[in-house]
C-alpha positions as CSV (number, residue, x, y, z in Angstrom):
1,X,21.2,-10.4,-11.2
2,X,21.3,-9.6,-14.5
3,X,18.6,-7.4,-15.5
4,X,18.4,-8.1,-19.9
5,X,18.2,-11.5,-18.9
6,X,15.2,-11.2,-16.4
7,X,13.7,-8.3,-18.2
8,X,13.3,-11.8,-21.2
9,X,12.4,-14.1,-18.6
10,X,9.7,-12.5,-17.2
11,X,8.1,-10.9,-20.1
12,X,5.5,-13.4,-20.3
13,X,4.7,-13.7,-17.0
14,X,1.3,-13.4,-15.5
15,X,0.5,-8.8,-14.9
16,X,2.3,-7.3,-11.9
17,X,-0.3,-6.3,-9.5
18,X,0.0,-2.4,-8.4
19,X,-2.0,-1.7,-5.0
20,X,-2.8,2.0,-5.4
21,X,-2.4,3.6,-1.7
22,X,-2.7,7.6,-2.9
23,X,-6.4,8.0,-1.2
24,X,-5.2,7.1,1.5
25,X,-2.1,6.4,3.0
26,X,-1.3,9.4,1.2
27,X,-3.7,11.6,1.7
28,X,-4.3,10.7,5.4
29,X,-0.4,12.3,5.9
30,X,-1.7,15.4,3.7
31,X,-3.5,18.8,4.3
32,X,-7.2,17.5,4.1
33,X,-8.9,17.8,0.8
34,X,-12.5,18.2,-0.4
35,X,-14.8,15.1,-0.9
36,X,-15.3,16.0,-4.4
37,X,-11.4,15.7,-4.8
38,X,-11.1,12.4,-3.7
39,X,-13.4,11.1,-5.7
40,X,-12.0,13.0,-8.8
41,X,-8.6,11.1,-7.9
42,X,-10.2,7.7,-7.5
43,X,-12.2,7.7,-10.3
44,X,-8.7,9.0,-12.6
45,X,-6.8,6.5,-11.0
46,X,-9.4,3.9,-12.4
47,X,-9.3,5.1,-16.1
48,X,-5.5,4.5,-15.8
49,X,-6.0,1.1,-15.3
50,X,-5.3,0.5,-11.7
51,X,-7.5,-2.4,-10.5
52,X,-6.8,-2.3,-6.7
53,X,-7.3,1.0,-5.1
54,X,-7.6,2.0,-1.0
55,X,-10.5,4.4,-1.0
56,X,-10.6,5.2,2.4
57,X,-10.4,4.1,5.9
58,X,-12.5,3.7,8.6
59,X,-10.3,4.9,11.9
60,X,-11.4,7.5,14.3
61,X,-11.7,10.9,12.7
62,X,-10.5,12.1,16.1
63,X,-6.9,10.3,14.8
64,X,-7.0,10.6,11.5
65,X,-9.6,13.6,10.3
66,X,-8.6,13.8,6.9
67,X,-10.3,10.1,6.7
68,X,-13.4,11.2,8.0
69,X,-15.7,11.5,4.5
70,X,-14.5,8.1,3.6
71,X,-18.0,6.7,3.4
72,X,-19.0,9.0,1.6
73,X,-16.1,8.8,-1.3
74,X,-16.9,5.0,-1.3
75,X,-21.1,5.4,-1.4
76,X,-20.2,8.4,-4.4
77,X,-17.9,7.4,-6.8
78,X,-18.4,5.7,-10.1
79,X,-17.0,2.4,-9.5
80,X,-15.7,0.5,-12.6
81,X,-16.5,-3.3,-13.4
82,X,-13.5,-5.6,-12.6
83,X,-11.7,-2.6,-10.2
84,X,-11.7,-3.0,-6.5
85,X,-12.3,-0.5,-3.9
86,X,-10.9,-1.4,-0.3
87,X,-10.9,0.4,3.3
88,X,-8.6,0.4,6.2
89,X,-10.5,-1.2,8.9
90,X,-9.0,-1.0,12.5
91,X,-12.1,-2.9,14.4
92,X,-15.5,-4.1,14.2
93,X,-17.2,-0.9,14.3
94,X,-14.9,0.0,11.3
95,X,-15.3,-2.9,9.1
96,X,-19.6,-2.5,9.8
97,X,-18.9,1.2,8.3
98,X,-17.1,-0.1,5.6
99,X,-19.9,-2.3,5.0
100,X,-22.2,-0.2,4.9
101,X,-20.2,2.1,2.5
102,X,-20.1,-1.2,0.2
103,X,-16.2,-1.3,0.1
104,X,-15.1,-4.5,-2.1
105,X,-12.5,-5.5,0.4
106,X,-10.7,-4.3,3.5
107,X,-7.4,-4.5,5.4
108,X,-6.3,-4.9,9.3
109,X,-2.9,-3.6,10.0
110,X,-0.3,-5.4,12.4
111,X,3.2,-4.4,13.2
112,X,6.5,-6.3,13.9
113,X,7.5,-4.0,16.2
114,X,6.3,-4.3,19.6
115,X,6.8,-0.2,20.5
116,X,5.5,0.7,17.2
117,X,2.5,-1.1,17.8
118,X,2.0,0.2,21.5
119,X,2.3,3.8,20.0
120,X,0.3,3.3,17.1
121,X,-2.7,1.2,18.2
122,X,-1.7,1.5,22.0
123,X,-1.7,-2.3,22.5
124,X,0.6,-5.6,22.1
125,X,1.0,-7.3,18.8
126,X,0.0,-10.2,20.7
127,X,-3.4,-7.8,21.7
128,X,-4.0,-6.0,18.4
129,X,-4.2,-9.2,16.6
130,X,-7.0,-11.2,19.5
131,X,-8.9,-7.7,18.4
132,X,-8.7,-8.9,14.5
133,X,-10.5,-11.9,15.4
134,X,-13.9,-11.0,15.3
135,X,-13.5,-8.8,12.4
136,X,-12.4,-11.5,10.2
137,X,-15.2,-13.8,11.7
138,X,-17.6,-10.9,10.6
139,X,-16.0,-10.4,7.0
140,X,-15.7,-13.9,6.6
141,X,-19.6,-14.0,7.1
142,X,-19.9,-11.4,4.4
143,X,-17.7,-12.4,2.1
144,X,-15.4,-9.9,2.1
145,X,-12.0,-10.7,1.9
146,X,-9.5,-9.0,4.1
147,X,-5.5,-7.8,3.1
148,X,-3.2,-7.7,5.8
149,X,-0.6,-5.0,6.7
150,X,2.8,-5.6,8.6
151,X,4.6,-2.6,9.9
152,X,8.2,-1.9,10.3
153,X,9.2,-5.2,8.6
154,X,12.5,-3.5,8.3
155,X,13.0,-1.2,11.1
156,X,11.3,0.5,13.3
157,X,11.3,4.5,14.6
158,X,11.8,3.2,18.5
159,X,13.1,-0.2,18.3
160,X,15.7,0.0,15.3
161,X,16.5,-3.1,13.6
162,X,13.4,-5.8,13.4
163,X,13.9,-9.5,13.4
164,X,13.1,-10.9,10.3
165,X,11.8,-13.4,12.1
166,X,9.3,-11.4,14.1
167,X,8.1,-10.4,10.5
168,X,8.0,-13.6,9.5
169,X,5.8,-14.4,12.5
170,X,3.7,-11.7,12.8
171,X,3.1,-12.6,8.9
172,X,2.2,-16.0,9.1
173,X,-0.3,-15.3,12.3
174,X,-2.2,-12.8,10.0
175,X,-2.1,-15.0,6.8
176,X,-3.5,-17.9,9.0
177,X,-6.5,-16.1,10.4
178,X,-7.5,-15.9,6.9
179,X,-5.8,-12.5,5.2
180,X,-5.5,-13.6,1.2
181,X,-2.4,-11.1,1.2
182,X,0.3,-9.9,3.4
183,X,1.4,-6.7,2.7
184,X,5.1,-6.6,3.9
185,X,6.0,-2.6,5.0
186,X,9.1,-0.3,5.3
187,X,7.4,2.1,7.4
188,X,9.7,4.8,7.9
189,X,11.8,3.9,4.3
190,X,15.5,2.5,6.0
191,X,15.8,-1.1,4.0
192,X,18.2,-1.5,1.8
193,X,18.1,-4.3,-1.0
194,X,20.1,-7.1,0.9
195,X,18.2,-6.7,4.0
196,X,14.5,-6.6,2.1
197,X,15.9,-10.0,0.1
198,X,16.7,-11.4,3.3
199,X,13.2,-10.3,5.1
200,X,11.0,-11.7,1.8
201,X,13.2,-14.5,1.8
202,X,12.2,-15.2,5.5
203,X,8.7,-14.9,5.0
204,X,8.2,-16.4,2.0
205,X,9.0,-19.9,4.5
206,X,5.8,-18.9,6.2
207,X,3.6,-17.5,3.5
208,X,3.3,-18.2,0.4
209,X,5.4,-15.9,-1.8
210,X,2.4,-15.3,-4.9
211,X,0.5,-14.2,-0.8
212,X,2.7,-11.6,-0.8
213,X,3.0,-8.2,-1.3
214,X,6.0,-5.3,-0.5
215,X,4.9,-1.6,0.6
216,X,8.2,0.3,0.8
217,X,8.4,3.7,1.5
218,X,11.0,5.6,0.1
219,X,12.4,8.0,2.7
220,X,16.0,7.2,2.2
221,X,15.8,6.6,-1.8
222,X,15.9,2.9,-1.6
223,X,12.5,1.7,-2.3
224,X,12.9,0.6,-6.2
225,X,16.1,-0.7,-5.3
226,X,14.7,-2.8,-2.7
227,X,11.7,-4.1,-5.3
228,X,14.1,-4.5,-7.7
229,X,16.6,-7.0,-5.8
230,X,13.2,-9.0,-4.7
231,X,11.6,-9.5,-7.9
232,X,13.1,-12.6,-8.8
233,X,11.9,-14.4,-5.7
234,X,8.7,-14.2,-7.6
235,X,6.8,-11.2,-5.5
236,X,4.4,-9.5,-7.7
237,X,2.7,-7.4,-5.8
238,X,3.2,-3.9,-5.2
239,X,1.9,-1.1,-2.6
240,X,2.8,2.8,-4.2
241,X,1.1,6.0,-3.9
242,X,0.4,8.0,-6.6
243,X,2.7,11.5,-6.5
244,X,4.6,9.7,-3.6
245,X,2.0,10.9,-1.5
246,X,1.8,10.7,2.3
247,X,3.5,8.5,4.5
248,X,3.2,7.3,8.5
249,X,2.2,9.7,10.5
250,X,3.5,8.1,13.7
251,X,6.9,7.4,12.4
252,X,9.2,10.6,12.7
253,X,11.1,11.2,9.2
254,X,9.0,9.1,7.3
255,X,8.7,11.5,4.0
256,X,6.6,9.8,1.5
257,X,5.8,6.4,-0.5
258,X,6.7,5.5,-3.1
259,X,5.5,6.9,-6.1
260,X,3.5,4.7,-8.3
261,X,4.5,6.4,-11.4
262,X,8.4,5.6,-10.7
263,X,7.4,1.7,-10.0
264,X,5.2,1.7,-13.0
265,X,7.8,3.0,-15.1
266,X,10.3,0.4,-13.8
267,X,8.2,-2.2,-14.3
268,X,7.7,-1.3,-17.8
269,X,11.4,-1.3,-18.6
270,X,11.6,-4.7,-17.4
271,X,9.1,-6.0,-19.5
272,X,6.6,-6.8,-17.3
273,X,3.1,-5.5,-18.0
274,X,0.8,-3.5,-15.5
275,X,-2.0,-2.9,-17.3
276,X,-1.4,0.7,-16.4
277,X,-1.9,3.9,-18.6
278,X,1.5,6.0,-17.3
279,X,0.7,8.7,-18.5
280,X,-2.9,9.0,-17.4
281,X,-1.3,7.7,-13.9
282,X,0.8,10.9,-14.0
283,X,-1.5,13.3,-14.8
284,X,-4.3,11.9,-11.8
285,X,-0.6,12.5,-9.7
286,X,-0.6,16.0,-11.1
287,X,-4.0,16.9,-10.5
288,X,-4.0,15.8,-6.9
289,X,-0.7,17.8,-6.5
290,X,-2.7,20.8,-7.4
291,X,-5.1,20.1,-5.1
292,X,-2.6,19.8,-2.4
293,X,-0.4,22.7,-3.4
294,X,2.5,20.7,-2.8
295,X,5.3,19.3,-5.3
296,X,4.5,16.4,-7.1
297,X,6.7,13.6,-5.2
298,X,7.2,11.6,-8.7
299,X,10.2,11.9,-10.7
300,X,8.5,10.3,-13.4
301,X,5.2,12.0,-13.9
302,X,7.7,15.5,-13.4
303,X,9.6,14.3,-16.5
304,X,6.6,13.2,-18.5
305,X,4.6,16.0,-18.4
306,X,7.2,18.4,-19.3
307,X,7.2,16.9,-22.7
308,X,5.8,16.7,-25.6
309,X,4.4,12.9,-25.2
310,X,2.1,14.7,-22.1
C-alpha cells in the first residue's frame, strides 16, 4: 500500500469514528478511582470531541469492583448534545441498570475462543450468546441500540491461534441478532498486520464492513500496524483508550490498549478527519494519569505536552 496515495484518496472521505474505551476497559484493569474522577475524565473526553464514549459497565462489582459507581457516573455527568454515552451490559439485570442510569447505548460481549469464554463468562459461546437473547429483545423494546464485542479474534491466552472463521461466525451470529456494530478484538495484543487483513477480510463476507469495528490491544507493539494495513478495506471504526489505559484482566500479559492519542495522531497524518481536539485528548490522558499515579501509556500525548504547542 502506498500511504501518499491513500493519505489523497481518503481525505474526503466520510470522519473516522473513535470509540473511546478509557472509562472503562481501562479503568476496570486500573487501581479504582474516585466517582468524581471519572466523571472529570468523561466529561474532558467530550470537549475533545469524542462522540462515542463507554462510561461504565454494569457487571458484578464482586468481578469487577472498580465498575461499581457506574450508575452513578452515567446519572452525574454533564452529557453533551450529539455525544453518546454507552455501558457494558453482561445480562438482563445489567442492561435494566443501565437503563435506569439512562445510558444512550450498550454492548454484549462474545468471544471466539471457546476457553476464553468458559473462563471469562464460565459458559459456551454457543451458551453466552442464548443469554443475549432476551437482552436484545428487551433493548430492542426500548430502543436502545446494542454494539457487539468479539474476543480473541486473533488469538487467544489458552487456545492460541483462532480460526478466522470462528470469528467470522461468532460475528455474524451477533450481527444477526440485531448488534448495529461488531467490535472485532485482539484481546491479549498478538496480531500482526497480515493476520488482522486476513481476519477483517473474513468477516467482512459475513458483516458488512461500514458494521465493523477493530479494538486492538497493543501488548506486543502491533496495534497501529494492524489498523494501518486494514484501513483500505474500508473499516472506519476504531476502539482505543485514552493513556493506553487498562486491558483484559482475564488474559495473562495483556498490557494495555491502545492509546487513542497514538491512533488519533495517525489518523491525522493520513488525512483523515476525527473530529478530535489532540491536544485536549492528551491532556484528559494526563489528568487521568495523575489520578492513577501511573505513566501515561501514550507516546503521543508524552511528546505533546513536553512542548511548547501543550
Amino acid at each position: 500500500m502506498h500511504l501518499e496515495t491513500f493519505a489523497t484518496e481518503n481525505a474526503s472521505r466520510p470522519d473516522v469514528s473513535l470509540f473511546e474505551m478509557g472509562p472503562r476497559d481501562g479503568l476496570q484493569n486500573e487501581i479504582a478511582v474516585p466517582t468524581a474522577a471519572k466523571i472529570a475524565l468523561i466529561e474532558a473526553l467530550a470537549d475533545a470531541g469524542i462522540k462515542r464514549i463507554e462510561s461504565g459497565s454494569f457487571v458484578s462489582p464482586k468481578w469487577v469492583p472498580q465498575m461499581a459507581d457506574s450508575g452513578e457516573v452515567l446519572s452525574m455527568i454533564n452529557r453533551r448534545e450529539g455525544v453518546v454515552y454507552s455501558a457494558l451490559t453482561p445480562n438482563v439485570k445489567g442492561l435494566e441498570l443501565a437503563l435506569d442510569a439512562k445510558a444512550s447505548e450498550v454492548a454484549i460481549f462474545g468471544a471466539a475462543s471457546q476457553s476464553f469464554s468458559q473462563r471469562n463468562i464460565n459458559c459456551s459461546i454457543e451458551e453466552s450468546i442464548e443469554r443475549f437473547i432476551p437482552l436484545m429483545e428487551l433493548a430492542k423494546a426500548h430502543n436502545v441500540p446494542v454494539r457487539g464485542y468479539v474476543s480473541c479474534v486473533l488469538g487467544c491466552p489458552y487456545e492460541g491461534e483462532i480460526a478466522v472463521s470462528e470469528v467470522a461466525r461468532v460475528s455474524e451470529i451477533l450481527y444477526k441478532m440485531g448488534c448495529y456494530e461488531i467490535s472485532l478484538g485482539d484481546t491479549i495484543g498478538v496480531g500482526t498486520p497480515l493476520k488482522a487483513r486476513k481476519m477483517l477480510k473474513a468477516v467482512s463476507e459475513r458483516v458488512p464492513i461500514e458494521k465493523t469495528a477493530l479494538h486492538f490491544h497493543d501488548t506486543y507493539g502491533q496495534a497501529l500496524a494492524n489498523i494501518l494495513a486494514c484501513l483500505d478495506l474500508g473499516v472506519r471504526s476504531f476502539d482505543a483508550s485514552v493513556a493506553g489505559l487498562g486491558g483484559c484482566p482475564y488474559a495473562k500479559g495483556a498490557s494495555g490498549n491502545l492509546a487513542s492519542e497514538d491512533l488519533v495522531y495517525m489518523l491525522h497524518g493520513l488525512g483523515l478527519k476525527t473530529g478530535i481536539d489532540l491536544i485536549k485528548l492528551a491532556r484528559a490522558g494526563e489528568q487521568i494519569s495523575n489520578q492513577l499515579k501511573r505513566i501515561n501509556g501514550s507516546k503521543v500525548a508524552n511528546a505533546l505536552l513536553t512542548t511548547d504547542v501543550a
